[in-house]
N, C-alpha and C positions, 0 to 999 in steps of 0.2 A: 593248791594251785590248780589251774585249770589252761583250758587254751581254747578259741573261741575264732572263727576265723568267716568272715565276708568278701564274698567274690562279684563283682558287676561288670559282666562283657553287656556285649553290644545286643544281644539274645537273651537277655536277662539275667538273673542272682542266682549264687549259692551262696546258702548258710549252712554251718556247720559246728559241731561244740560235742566238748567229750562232757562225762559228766561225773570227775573225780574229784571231789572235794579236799582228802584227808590222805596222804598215806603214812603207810608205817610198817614195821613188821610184823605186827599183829592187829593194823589197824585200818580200815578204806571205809570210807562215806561215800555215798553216791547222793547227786540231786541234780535236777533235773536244769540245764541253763540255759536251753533254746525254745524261745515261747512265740506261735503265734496269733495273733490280734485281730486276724483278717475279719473282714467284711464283704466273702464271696460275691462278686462282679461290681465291689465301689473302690475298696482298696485291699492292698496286701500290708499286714505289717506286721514285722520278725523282728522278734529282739534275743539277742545275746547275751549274758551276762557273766563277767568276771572282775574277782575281787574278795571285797568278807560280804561273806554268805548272810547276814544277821541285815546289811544293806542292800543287797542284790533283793533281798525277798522280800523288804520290807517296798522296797520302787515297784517291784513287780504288783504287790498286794496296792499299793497305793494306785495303780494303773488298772487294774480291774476292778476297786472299788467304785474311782471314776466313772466306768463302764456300766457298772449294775446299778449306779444310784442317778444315772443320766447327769451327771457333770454338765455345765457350761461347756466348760472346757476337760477335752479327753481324747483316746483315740480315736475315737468316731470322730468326732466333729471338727478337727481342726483341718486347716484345708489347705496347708503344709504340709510334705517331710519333714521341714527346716524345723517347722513351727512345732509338728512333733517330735521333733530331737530337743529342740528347746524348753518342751513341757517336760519330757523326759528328764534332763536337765536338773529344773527346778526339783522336781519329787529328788533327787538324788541330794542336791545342797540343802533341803527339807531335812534329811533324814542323817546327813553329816553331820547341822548345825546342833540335832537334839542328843546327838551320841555319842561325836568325837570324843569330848572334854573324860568322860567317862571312860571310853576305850581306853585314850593316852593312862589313864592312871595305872592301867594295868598292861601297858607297853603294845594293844593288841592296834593293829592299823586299820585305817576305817576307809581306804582308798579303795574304790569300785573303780571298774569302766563298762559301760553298755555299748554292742555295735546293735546300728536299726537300720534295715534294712525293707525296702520294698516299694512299692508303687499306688499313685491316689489317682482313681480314673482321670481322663482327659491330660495326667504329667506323665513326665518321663521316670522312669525308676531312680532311686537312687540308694546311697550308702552313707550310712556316717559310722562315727567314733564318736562317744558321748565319753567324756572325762569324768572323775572325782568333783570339780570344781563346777561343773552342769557347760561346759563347754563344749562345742563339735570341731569335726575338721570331718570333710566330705571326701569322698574315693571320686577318683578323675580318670579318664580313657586313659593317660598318663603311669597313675595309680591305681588300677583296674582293684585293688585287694587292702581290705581292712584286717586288723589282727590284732585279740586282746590275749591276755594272760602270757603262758608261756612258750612266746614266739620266736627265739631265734631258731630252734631247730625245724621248725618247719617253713622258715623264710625260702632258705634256699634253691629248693625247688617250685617258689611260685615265681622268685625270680627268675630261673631260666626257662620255665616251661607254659608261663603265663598271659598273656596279653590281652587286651580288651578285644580281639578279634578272635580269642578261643572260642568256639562251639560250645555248647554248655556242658556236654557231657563230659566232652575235655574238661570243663573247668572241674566239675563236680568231681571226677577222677583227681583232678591235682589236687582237690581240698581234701581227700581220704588220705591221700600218702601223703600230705602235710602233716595231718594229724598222725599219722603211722608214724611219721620218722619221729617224730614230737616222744609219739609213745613209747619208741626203742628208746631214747636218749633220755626220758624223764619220769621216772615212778610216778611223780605226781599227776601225771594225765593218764587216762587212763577209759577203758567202755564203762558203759554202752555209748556209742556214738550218733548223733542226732544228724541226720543229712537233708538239709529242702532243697530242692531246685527251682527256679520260678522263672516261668516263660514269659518276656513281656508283653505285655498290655490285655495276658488272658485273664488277669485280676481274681486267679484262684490257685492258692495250690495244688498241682496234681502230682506231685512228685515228691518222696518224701520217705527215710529209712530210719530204720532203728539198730543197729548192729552192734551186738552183745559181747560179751566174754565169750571168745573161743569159736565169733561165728565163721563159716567155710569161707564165706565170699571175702573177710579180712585178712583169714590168713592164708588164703588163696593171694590176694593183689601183693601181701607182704614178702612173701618169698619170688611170686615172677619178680617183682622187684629189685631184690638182693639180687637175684640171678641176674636181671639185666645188669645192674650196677656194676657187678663181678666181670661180667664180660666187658661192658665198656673199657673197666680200669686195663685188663688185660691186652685190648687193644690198642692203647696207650704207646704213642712209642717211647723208645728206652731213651735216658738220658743221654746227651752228648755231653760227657764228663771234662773235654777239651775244648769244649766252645770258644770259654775267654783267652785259652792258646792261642785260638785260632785267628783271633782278632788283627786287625793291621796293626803293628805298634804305637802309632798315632793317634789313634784310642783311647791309648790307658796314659794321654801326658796330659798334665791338667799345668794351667799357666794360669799365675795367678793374677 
C-alpha cells in the first residue's frame, strides 16, 4: 500500500508520497513513487504513482523511453496537461491489457492510479487523477487536493485546514501531517517521504525534501502535533448530559 497525495492552491502545487511498498513483521520494501519530468523554464511535470508496483514501473519506464527515443508523442511535446494525463492514461490500459489476464490467474490485482501534477509555460497549473482504466478527473479551487492510495486517514485534516487560498507553505505543511497521521494509523505507509513544492509560472523546481526513518524535522512536527491535538481536545467543553431534558416538551411530539 502506499499513499500519494496532490495539493493546487492559487500559489501553486504540492506533491508528496511515502515510499512503502510491502509490510510485515519481518518484511518492508521501499521504492521510489514520486517522479519528476520537468523541462526547467518550458514545463513542470510530477507524477505520482500508486497501486502494483510491476504497473506503476512499467508507465513510468514506458514514459521515459518515450523521452530518450524522441517519441512523436511524450512528455515533452504534448501541449496539454489534459493531453498529458491522457497519454499517461493510455501507457496504463497498454500495460493492464498485456498483464491483467495473468495477474487474475493468480488472484494478484492489476489496479494502478497515477496523480500528474504541474504546469506547461504560457497555462495555468494544474492536477489530475489518472485511473486504472487511463481515465482523469481534475482538482478544482473547489477541490484544491488529489489523493491516491491509502487516503482516509490522512483526508481529515486537508479537509479542515485546507483551501485553494492556503499559502504554499501551509499547504506543504498540511501534506506532511497528512501523510504522518496516515503513517500513525497504517503500517503500510511508511519513509522515506518525498516532498515538492512548486511556485507558479517559475516553471522550475526549487523546492523539494527527502525525509528518512527517524528524521528530527518528522518527529519534531509529529509530536507538536499530538501536543496541539491534546490540548485542543482538553479545551473542548464538557458534555451537557441534560440537553434533551432540557428541551420544550413540544419537541419530542412527533404527529403522524
Amino acid at each position: 500500500m502506499t499513499y500519494c497525495l496532490g495539493i493546487i492552491t492559487r500559489y501553486g502545487m504540492v506533491m508528496a508520497a511515502d515510499s512503502r511498498t510491502n509490510a510485515g513483521v519481518d518484511y518492508i520494501s521501499t521504492y521510489q513513487k514520486l517522479f519528476d519530468f520537468s523541462c526547467p523554464g518550458e514545463r513542470v511535470i510530477l507524477v505520482c504513482t500508486s497501486g502494483n508496483l510491476s504497473m506503476t514501473q512499467g508507465v513510468i519506464s514506458g514514459l521515459n523511453k518515450d523521452i530518450k527515443v524522441a517519441a512523436d508523442m511524450n512528455l515533452h511535446t504534448l501541449p496539454s496537461l489534459y493531453e498529458v494525463a491522457r497519454y499517461i492514461g493510455g501507457k496504463i490500459r497498454s500495460m493492464v491489457e498485456i498483464d491483467q489476464a495473468w495477474l487474475k490467474k493468480d488472484g494478484i490485482d492489476a489496479k494502478c492510479s497515477l496523480l500528474l501534477g504541474g504546469q506547461i509555460k504560457g497555462q495555468e497549473p494544474e492536477l489530475f487523477m489518472i485511473y486504472s482504466q487511463g481515465n482523469c478527473i481534475q482538482a478544482t479551487s473547489e477541490t484544491p487536493f488529489l489523493q491516491i492510495g491509502e487516503a482516509k486517514y490522512g483526508k481529515p485534516i486537508l479537509d479542515r485546514a485546507l483551501s485553494f487560498e492556503t499559502p504554499l507553505e501551509g499547504a506543504a505543511k498540511c501534506a506532511l501531517l497528512s501523510i504522518d497521521s496516515t503513517m500513525k494509523s497504517n503500517i503500510s505507509v511508511g519513509p522515506p517521504i518525498n516532498l515538492v513544492m512548486y511556485e507558479t509560472d517559475s516553471l522550475v523546481v526549487r523546492n523539494r525534501l527527502l525525509l528518512r526513518l527517524g528524521d528530527p524535522y518528522l518527529a519534531e512536527i509529529r509530536k507538536m502535533w499530538e501536543v496541539s491535538l491534546r490540548e485542543a481536545f482538553e479545551r473542548i467543553p464538557d458534555i451537557n448530559w441534560r440537553h434533551n431534558l432540557e428541551k420544550e416538551p413540544s419537541e419530542d411530539i412527533i404527529i403522524d
